[in-house]
C-alpha positions in Angstrom: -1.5 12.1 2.4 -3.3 12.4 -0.8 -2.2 10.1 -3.6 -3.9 10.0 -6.9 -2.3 6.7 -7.9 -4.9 5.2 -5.5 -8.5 5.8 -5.2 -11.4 4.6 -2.6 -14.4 3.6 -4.7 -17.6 3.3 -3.0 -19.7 0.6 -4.5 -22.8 0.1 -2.3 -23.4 1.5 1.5 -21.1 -1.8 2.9 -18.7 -2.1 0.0 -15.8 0.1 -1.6 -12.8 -0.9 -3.9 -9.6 0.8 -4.2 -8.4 1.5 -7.7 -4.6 1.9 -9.1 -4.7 4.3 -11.5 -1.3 3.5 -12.7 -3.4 0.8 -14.9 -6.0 1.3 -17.4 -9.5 1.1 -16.6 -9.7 -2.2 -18.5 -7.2 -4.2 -16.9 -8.2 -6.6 -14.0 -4.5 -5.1 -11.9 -6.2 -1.8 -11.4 -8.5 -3.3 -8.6 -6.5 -3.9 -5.8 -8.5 -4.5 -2.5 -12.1 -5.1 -2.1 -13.8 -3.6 1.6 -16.7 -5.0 3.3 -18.0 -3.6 6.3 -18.4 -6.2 9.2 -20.0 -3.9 11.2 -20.1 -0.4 12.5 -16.4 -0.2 13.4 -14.9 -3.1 11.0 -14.3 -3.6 8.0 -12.9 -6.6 6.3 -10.0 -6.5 2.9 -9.8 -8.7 0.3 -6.0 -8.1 -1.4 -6.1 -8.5 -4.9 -2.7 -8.2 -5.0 0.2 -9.8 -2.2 0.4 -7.2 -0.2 1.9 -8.1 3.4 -0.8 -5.8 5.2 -3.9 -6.5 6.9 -7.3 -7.9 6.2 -9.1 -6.1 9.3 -8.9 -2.2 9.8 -11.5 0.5 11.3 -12.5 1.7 8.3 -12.1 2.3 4.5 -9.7 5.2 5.1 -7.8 3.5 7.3 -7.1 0.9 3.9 -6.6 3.3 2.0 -4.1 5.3 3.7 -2.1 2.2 5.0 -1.9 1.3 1.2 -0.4 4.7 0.7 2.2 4.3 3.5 3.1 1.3 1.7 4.1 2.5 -1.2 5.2 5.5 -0.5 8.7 6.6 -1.2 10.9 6.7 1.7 12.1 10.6 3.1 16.2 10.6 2.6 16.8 13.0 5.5 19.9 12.0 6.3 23.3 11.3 4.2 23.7 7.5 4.1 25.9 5.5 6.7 29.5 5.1 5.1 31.1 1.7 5.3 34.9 2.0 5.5 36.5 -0.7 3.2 40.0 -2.1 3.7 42.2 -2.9 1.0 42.9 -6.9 0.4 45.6 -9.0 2.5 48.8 -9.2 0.9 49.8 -12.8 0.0 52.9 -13.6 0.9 
């Protein structure tokens, strides 16, 4: 699932940011989550953006690649659901 909009930044050995690469390196939007690790198997999110996803995952991967699945554009695999329409009641 490798999208090059986003990237996971390393910063220091406990610390990583994901970049958007859809804005320029001078703009404060391109940041959009800082990651902290809490421990060996936590690490903690800080949004920079409202994003209705979590603030606790396993890892910095496991951000990035629930970002991806969040923006990702939907598979069409199958034709979409017809609605039948009826014509209007006749007034009398």
């Amino acid at each position: 699932m490798s999208d090059p909009r986003f990237e996971l930044r390393r910063v220091t050995e406990t610390e990583w940011l994901i970049l958007d690469h859809k804005y320029a390196p001078h703009d404060a939007r391109q940041t959009v989550a800082c990651i902290y690790q809490v421990d060996g198997v936590e690490v903690d999110v800080v949004w920079m953006r409202d994003l209705p996803l979590a603030n606790c995952y396993m890892g910095a991967d496991d951000v990035l690649a629930d970002l991806q699945r969040f923006h990702a554009v939907p598979d069409r695999t199958t034709a979409p659901i017809v609605i039948p329409h009826m014509p209007p009641l006749a007034t009398a």
